[in-house]
N, C-alpha and C positions, 0 to 999 in steps of 0.2 A: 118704633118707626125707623125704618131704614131707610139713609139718608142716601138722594142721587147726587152719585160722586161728579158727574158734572155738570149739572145745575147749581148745584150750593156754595161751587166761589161765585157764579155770576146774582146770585141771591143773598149772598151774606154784606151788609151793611159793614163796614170795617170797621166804622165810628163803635159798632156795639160790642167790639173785641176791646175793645180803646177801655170802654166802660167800667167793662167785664172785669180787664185786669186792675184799675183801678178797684174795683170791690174788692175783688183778693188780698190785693195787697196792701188795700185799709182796715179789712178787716169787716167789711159791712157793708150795708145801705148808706144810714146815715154818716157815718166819717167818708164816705168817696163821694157825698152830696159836696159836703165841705171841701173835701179836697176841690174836689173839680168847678166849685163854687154854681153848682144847682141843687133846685129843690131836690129834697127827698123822691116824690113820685114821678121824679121823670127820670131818676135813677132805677127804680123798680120796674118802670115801665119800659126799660131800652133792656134791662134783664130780662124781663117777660117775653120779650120779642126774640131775644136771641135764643131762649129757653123753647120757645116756640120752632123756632129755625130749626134747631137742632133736634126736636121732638124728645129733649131728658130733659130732667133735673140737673142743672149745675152747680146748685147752693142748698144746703138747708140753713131755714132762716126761720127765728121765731123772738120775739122778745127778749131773751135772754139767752141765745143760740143762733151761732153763725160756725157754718163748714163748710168746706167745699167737698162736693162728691169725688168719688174716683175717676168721672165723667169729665166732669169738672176742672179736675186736677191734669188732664191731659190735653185740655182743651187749652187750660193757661201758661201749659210748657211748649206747648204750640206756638200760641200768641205771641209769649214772651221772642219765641226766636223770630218771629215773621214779622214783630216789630222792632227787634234787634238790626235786622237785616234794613229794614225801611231806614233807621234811622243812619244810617250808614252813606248812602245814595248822596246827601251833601257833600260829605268827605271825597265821595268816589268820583263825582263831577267836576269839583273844585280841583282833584287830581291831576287835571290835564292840562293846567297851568305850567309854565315854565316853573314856577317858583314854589316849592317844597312847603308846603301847605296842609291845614285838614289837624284834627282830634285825633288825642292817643288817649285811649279809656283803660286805666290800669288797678285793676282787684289784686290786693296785696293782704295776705296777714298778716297781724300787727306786730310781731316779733321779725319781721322781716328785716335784717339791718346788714346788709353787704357793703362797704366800700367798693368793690369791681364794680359792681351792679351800678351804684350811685356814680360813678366817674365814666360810664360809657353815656348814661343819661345828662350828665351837666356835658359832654362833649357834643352830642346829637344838638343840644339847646343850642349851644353857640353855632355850629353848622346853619343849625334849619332854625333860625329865630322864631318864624311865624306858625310855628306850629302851637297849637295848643294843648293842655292836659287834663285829666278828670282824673284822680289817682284814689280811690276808695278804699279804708280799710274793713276787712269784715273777717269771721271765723272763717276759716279753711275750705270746710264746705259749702259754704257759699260762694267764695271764690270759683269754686267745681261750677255750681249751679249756674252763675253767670255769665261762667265760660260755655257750657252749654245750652243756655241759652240767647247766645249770641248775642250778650251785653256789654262786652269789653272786650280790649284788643287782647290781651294776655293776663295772664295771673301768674302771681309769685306766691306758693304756698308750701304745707307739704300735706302727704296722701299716706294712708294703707295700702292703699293700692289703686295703681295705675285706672282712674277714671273712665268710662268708659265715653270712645266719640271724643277722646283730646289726646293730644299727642305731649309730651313729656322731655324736658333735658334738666339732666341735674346742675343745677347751679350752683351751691356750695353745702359744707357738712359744718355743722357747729356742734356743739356739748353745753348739755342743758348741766346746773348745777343744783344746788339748793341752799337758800338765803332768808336771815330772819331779819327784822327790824328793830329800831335801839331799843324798844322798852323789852326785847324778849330777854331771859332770862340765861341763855347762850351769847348775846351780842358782845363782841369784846374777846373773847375766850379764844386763848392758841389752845389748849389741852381739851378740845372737846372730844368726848369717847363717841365713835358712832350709835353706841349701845344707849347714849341721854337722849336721841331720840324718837328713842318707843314711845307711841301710844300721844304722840306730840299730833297736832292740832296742824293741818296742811291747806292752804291755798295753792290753784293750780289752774287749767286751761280745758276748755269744755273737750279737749280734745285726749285729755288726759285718762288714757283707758286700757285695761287688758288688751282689748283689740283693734286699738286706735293708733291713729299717727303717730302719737305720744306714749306707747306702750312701754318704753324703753323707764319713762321717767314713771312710769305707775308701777312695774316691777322693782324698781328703786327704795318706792315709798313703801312698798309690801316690804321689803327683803329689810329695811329698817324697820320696820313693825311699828311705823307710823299710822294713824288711824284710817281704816277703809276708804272712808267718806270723806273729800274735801270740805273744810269747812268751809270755803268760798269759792266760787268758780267763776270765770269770764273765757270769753275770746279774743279780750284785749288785753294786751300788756301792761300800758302804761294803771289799768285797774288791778291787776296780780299785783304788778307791783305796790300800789296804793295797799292794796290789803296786808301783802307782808308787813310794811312801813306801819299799819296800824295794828299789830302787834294778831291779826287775825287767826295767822298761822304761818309757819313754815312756808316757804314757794320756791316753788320751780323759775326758770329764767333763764335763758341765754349765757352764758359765762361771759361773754363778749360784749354782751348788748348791759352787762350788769358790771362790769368792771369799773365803770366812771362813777356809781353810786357807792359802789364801797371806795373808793379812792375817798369818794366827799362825805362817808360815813354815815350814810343813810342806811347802805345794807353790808351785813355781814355773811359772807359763805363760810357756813360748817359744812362738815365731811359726808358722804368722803367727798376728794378730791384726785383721786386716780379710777379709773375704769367709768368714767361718766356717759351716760345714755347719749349718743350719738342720732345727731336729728340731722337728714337730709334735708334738701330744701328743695323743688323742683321750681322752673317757671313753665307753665300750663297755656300750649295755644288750640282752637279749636279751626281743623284744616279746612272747614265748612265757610268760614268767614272769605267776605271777598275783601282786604285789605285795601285803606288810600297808601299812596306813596310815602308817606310820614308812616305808616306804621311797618312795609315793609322795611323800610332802612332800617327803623329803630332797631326791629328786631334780626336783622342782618346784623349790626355792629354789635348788639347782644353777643350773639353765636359765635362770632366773629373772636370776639374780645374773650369767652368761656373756651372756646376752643383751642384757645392759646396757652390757656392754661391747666396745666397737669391739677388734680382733685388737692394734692397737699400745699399748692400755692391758694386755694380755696376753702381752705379749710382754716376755719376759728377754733384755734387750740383753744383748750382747757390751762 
């Protein structure tokens, strides 16, 4: 059925996009009953209706099966931004107040750790008191995802490559290293040979890939002929870290962000320790968003504050 392109905003219910994305993003019928605290069949039923609207399939659904169609999947990357945008409209009205006001929504990856960064943000606080914040951390691609669909003011992450529909400034370069925890059998040791470890046992970062953001640190781990396969994986850090710490495997880690745990002897970095995997970090905005007055400053003083600075006053040596 082919759908008239202008009849169907004056015909679509918004409340059944509302629904929609809620079942996606519970994962079903019944957990977005719960979520939204209604029956089950008035959740199937506002599905029905919008499944009707649209004259496709947006879900397959059976007892022990739930997907979203291809249909389906563009209809809710739609939503997402068209209730990104709605949700915005408080901030934007409240804007026009004398007084510096409004939500800063900020998607961050969990290794994300700059003091520049942190000291333009405790500065903005004291200026503009009344501003508020959401700061979320997620895996890197979600950060993308969020940003594209118009869920947050900016993201702080890093990419393979430049996202499409976001626009991109590097914000600092760190050096990933690699670190084990006290029960390993390395912990302690100045004379460790790179060559002890082969075929060693690695924890790492979902992003940790031949052709991934982290390719720099999975050519590292090949070229020590450490084992293929991570034996534990996250998008968080403070959990890499927990797995080294519990003796899981070997991990990857910020040199920077990890320097205070071996100071207090929790982790220890073995070698090497020259020519280390070089990680960019970008902070990701998407030029589609209509920004409140709190998020252009912010992110003025941001650019402001990076642009003053040359890339080696930003960078987290090794």
């Amino acid at each position: 059925m082919k759908l008239n392109a202008q009849r169907f905003p004056w015909n679509l219910d918004w409340n059944l996009l509302r629904t929609f994305m809620v079942v996606v993003d519970e994962g079903g019928i019944t957990p977005a009953a719960h979520f939204l605290g209604l029956k089950q069949p008035t959740i199937s039923a506002a599905l029905k209706r919008l499944e009707d609207i649209v004259g496709r399939k947006l879900v397959n659904r059976s007892p022990r099966h739930f997907s979203v169609t291809p249909l389906g999947e563009v209809l809710y990357a739609e939503a997402s931004s068209i209730f990104g945008a709605v949700s915005q409209l408080p901030d934007l009205m409240s804007s026009l107040d004398d007084e510096v006001t409004g939500q800063i929504s900020i998607a961050v990856a969990s290794h994300v750790v700059s003091p520049h960064f942190d000291a333009v943000l405790a500065r903005f606080n004291e200026l503009y008191p009344r501003v508020s914040y959401t700061i979320s951390t997620m895996g890197s691609a979600d950060v993308m995802t969020h940003l594209q669909q118009n869920r947050v003011t900016f993201g702080v992450c890093l990419f393979y490559e430049q996202p499409a529909g976001l626009e991109a400034r590097h914000l600092y370069r760190e050096y990933f290293g690699l670190f084990c925890g006290p029960r390993h059998r390395l912990y302690g040791r100045d004379d460790i040979d790179p060559s002890e470890l082969k075929n060693e046992d690695a924890v790492s970062f979902h992003t940790d890939e031949i052709d991934g953001p982290l390719s720099g640190v999975a050519h590292l781990r090949r070229r020590l002929g450490m084992r293929a396969d991570p034996k534990g994986l996250s998008s968080n850090l403070p959990e890499v870290r927990r797995m080294i710490v519990a003796n899981i495997g070997i991990g990857t880690l910020p040199v920077h962000v990890a320097r205070k745990d071996v100071e207090s002897g929790l982790l220890w970095q073995v070698p090497p320790f020259k020519s280390l995997p070089a990680v960019d970090i970008h902070m990701l905005t998407n030029a589609k968003r209509s920004m409140n007055r709190a998020e252009k400053i912010l992110l003025e003083m941001i650019n402001a504050e990076f642009d003053s600075l040359p890339l080696e006053d930003r960078t987290y040596s090794a």
